[in-house]
N, C-alpha and C positions, 0 to 999 in steps of 0.2 A: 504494500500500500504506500503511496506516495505522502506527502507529508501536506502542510496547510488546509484546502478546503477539503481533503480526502479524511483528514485525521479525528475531527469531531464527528463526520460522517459513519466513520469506523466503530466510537463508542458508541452512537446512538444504536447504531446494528447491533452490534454486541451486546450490549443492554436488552435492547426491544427485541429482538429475534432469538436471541443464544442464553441472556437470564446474567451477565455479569459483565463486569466494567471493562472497557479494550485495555488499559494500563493494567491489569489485574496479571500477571504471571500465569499462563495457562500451560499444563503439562502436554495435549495435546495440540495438534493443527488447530490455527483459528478459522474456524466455520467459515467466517467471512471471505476465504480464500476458495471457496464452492460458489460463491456468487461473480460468474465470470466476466459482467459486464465492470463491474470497480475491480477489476485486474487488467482492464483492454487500455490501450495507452488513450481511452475516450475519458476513461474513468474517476483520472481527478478531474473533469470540467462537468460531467455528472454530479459529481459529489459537493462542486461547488453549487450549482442549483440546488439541492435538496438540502444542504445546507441553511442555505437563503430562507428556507419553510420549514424547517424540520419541526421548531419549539409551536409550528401551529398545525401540525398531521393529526391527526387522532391513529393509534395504534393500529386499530384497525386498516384505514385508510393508508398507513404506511407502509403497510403489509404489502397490500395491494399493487403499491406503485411497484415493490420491489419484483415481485413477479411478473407486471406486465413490463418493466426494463429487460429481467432476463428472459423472457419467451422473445421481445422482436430484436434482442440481441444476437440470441441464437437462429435470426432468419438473417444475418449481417446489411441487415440495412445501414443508410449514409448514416455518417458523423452527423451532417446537419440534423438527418429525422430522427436520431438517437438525441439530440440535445433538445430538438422542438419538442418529443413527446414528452422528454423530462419533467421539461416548463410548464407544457400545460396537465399533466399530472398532477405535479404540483400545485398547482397554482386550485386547479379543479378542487385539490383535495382540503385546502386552507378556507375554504369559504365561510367555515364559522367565526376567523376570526377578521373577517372584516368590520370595518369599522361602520357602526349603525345611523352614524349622523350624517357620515362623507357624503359629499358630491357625487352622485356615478356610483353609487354602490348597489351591486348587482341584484334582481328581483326577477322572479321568474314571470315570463311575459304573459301578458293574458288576450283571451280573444272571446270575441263575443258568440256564445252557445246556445248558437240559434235563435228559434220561435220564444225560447226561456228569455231573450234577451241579459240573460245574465252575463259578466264578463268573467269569466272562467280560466283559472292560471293553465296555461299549455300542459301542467302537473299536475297531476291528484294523487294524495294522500290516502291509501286505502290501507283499511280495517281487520284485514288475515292473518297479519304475522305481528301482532303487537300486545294479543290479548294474554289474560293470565288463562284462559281455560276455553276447550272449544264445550264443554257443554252447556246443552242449553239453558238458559237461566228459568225455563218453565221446569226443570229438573230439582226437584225438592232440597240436592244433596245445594244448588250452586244458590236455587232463587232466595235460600235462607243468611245466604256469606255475601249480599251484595256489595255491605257495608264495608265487609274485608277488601274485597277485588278491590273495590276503589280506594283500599288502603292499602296493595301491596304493591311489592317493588314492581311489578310489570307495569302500574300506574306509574310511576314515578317518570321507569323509562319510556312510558306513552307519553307523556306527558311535556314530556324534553322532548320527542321527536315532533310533538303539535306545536310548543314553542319556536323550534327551529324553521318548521315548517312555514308559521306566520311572520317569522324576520325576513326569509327568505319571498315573500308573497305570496307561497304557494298556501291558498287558502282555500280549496273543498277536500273537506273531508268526508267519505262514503266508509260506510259497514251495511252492517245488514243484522237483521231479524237471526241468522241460521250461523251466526260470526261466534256463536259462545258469549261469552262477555264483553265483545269488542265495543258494542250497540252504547251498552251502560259507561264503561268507560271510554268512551271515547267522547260522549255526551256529558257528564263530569268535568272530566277535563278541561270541556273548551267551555264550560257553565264558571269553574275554578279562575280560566283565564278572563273569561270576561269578569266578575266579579273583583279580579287583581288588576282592573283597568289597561290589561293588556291588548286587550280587544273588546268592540263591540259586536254584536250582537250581526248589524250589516256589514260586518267586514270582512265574514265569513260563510261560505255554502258549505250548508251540513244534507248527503244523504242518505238517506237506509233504504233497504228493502226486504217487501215481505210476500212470502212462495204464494203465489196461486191455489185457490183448493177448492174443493170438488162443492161443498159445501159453505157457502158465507155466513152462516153462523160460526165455522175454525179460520175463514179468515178474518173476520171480523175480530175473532179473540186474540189471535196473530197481532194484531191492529193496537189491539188494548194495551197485550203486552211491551209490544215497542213504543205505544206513546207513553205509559210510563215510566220508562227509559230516557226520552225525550224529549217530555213537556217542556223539563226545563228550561231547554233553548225557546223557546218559545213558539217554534211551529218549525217544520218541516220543507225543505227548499226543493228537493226532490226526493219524490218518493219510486219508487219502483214497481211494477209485479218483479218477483225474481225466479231467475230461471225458467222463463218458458219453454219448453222444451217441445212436449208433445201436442199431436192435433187438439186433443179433449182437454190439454189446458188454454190455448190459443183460445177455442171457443169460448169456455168459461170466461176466459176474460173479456172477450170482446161482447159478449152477452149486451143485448139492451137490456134484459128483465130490470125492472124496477126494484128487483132482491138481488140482481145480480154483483158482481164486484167491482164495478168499473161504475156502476150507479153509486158505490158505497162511495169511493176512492174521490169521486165528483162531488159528494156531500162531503167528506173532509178539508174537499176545495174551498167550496163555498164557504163553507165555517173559517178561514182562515189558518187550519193547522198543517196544511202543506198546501206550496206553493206551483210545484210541476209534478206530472206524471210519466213516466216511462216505463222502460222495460229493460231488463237482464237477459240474457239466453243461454242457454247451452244447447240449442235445435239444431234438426238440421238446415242447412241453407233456403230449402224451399219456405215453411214455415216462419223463417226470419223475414222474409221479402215480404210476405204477406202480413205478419205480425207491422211491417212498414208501411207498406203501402197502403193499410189500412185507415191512414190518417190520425189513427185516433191518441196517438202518443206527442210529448212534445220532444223528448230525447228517447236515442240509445245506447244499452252499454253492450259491445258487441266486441269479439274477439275477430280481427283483420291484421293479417301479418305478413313480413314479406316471406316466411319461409314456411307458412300456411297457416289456417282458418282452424286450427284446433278441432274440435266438435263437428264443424259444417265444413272440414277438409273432404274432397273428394264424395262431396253429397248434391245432388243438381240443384240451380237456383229456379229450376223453372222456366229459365227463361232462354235454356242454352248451354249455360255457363253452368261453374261448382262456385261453392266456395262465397265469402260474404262478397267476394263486393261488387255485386248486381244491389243487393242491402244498403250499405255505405253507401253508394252512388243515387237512389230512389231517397234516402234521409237525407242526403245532402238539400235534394232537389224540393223537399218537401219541407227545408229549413227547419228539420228535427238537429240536435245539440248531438254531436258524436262522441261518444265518451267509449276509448280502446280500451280493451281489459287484457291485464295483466302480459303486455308487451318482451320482458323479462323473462317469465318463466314459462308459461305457455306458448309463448314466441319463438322459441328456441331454446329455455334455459341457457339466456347469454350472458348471465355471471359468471358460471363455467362453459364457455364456446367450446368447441372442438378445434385445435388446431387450424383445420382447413376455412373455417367460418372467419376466425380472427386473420389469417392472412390475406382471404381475398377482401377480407371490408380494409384492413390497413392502418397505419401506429395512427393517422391522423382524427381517428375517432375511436372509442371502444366499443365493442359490438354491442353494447345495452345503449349507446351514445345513438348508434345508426338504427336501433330497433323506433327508437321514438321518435327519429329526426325522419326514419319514414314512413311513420303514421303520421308526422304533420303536415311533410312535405308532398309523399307522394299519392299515399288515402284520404289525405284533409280532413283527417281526425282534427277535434276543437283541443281533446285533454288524452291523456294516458296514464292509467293508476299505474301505482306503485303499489308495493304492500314491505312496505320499509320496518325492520325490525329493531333499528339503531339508528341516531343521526347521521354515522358514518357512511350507511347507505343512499344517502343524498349525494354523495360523490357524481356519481356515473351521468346523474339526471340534469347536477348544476349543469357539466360539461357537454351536457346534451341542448338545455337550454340555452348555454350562451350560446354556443352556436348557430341555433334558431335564432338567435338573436339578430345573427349576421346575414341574413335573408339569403338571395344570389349563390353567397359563396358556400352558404349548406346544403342549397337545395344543387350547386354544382357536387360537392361531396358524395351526397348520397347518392346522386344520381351513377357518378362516377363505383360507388361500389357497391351500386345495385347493378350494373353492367356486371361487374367482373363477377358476382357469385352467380346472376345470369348463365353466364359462360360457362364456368365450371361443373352449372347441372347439366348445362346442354351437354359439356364434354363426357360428361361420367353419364348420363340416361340416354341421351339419342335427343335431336329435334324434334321429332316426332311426339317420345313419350312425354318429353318436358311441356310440352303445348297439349297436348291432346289428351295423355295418360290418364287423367281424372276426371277425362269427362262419359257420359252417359249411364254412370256407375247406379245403381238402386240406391235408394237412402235406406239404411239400418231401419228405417220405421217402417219401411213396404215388407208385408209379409212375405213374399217371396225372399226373401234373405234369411229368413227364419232370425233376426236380429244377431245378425252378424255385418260388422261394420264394415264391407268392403273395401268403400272407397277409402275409409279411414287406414285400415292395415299397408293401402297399396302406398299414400301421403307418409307414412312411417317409414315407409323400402325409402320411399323416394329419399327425408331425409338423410338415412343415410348413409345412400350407396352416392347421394352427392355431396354431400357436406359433414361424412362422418359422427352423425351428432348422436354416439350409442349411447350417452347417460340419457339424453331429451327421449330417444326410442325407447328405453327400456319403461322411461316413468311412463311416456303416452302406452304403450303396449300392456304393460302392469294395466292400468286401470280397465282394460278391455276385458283382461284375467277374471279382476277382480266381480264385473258384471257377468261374465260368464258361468262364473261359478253359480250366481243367484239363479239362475234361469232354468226353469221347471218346463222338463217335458208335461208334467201332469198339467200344467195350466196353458190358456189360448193364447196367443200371441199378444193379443189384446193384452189379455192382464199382465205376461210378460215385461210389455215394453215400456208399460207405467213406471214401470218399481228397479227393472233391471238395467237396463241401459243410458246412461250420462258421460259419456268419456270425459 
């Protein structure tokens, strides 16, 4: 290791990676001699930026930089794009400790979301990975300990990542009815924050969602339960059906009956305790167009990705096409608010990329950077959840935002590596199959497939005999397992497809 800007760089590694101080006498090799990017003669000028940031990384965040340096170190890219990615590494990774009063200090951009007229940060804050418990709080064991949940540490750190959230602007926060305890705390918390004068009340979109049901006497109770949860903010910005899935819930909900749920949902309008209506999904693509084109919603939260549609992968829109975005493209048109779910990890699981994902997108964005830069860019998504377990996970999304920020030169970016992963499925599937492969396939809900996900298993090859992504395959292919297993020859397809299948 070289001496100056390399040498406090050394103890921080040493410290924060290996548990003890670099001056410290060690009997063995120092670890830091395995990290082969601060042994390249690049290495003291790296270590002089991170330097520059170290006292404001967060550990975690540290962590991180240090392995995305050694993965495009070991693709030997230029000196310059080894020094660029450094900088903005860094720089991505310090954003708590910017200063709150400055001129020019960074906010996540907003856009207006739709027919809601709301102005909606380009990021949402979402409700999955934050709570202390996923059961449900109608469960005797959790609805009796509410008073704890919202007293224990996973409060604490809910609580700092909705704080971080609101410095940085990114202001709606979504959970849902079916989130375990997210609902309660995460309603708390920002009732706590307003209350500490940290915010008011309009300076933030809060939404939930509640499942569809056969009967509007259990959604209605569904209703009660999460209002509350949620009184306390004082009414409801978006509200949901969640998860629509099948035909017999689609119906249900678009029901005119005067008992029906969509008559209910309009009376909580009127009364002022929520503000919009929408819908969640996990259908297939056809049922989603129609769920749209129905006019009746004012947003959707819809899963549209560029390495596929999850759920509505390889399922027809009806119109020709697979896949959502015949969907996106009709809500665009019908000035419904587009709200992408979970970009990240149903996207691709691009926290952990596969190799071949990270080098065709490129050091100049991280692949969670390009998963939302093109839902803005190239789907004209309004927002895209997160489901953030630590502040430190706002890393990926600052540096996705600013970006977006830069208008031209991101939507040149992604454009440019959305080409080259283009490329390399055509290279590894054929023109042919990459265009065509998923179209005409039956949807899991036609009985002729006996609820067997076709199109879905064939969108799985496709991942990853192009883009090698076997941790994303295995989790999307498990859950198919997991439905399979439930599925009764003793019973009709019908009741089958109600209970067993959700990929």
């Amino acid at each position: 290791m070289s001496d100056g800007g390399g040498s406090s760089l050394t103890k921080a590694l040493s410290t924060r990676l290996f548990g003890y101080p670099a001056e410290e006498e060690k009997k063995e090799e120092d670890p830091c001699d395995s990290i082969s990017f601060l042994n390249s003669d690049i290495g003291p000028k790296i270590a002089d930026i991170i330097d520059k940031h170290v006292g404001k990384i967060h550990d975690d965040s540290f962590l991180k930089i240090i392995r995305q340096l050694e993965f495009w170190n070991s693709k030997q890219i230029s000196e310059n794009e080894m020094l660029a990615l450094a900088e903005r590494l860094c720089k991505s990774a310090s954003w708590k400790e910017q200063d709150e009063t400055a001129e020019g200090k960074f906010t996540v951009p907003k856009t207006r979301f739709g027919k809601t007229e709301l102005q909606m940060p380009i990021i949402t804050c979402g409700g999955m990975r934050l709570q202390e418990t996923w059961i449900p709080d109608t469960v005797p064991l959790l609805k009796s300990n509410k008073e704890k949940v919202v007293k224990s540490k996973s409060q604490t750190n809910l609580k700092g990542v909705v704080l971080a959230c609101i410095k940085l602007g990114l202001n709606h926060f979504e959970t849902a009815r079916m989130y375990g305890s997210s609902e309660i705390q995460m309603a708390t918390a920002l009732k706590e924050l307003m209350d500490e004068g940290v915010v008011k009340r309009e300076d933030f979109i809060f939404q939930t969602k509640v499942f569809p049901t056969e009967k509007i006497a259990d959604f209605e109770k569904q209703w009660e339960a999460s209002w509350s949860n949620v009184k306390q903010l004082g009414h409801v910005d978006l509200l949901s059906f969640h998860c629509i899935s099948h035909s017999d819930q689609m119906e249900n909900t678009l029901s005119d009956a005067e008992d029906g749920m969509f008559a209910f949902v309009k009376k909580l309008q009127k009364e002022g305790k929520i503000h919009h209506i929408g819908f969640s999904t996990h259908g297939d693509a056809s049922i989603i167009y129609k769920l749209v084109d129905s006019g009746r919603f004012d947003y959707i939260n819809v899963h549209k990705h560029f390495f596929g549609d999850y759920h509505a992968a390889g399922t027809p829109d009806g119109l020709g096409g697979q896949g959502n975005a015949a969907a996106v493209k009709r809500a665009l048109e019908l000035d419904m608010g587009v709200f992408g779910i979970s970009p990240f990890d149903k996207g691709g699981k691009l926290y952990r990329p596969s190799a071949a994902v990270a080098s065709a997108i490129g050091p100049e964005m991280s692949p969670m950077a390009f998963a939302a830069l093109s839902a803005w860019k190239t789907q004209r998504m309004h927002t895209v959840s997160v489901d953030f377990a630590r502040s430190s996970d706002l890393d990926e999304v600052v540096e996705a935002a600013a970006l977006y920020a830069k208008g031209d030169e991101a939507a040149k970016l992604v454009e440019a590596a959305e080409k080259r992963l283009t490329d390399l499925a055509i290279d590894k599937l054929g023109k042919d199959w990459h265009e065509k492969g998923l179209l005409n396939i039956p949807s899991y809900y036609e009985s002729k497939t006996d609820g067997i996900a076709i199109g879905h298993c064939l969108w799985i090859h496709d991942c990853l005999s192009a883009y090698g992504m076997v941790e994303f395959c295995r989790d999307r292919y498990s859950n198919l397992e997991g439905a399979s297993a439930k599925w009764s020859k003793k019973k009709t397809f019908e009741e089958n497809k109600k209970k067993c299948f959700n990929p």
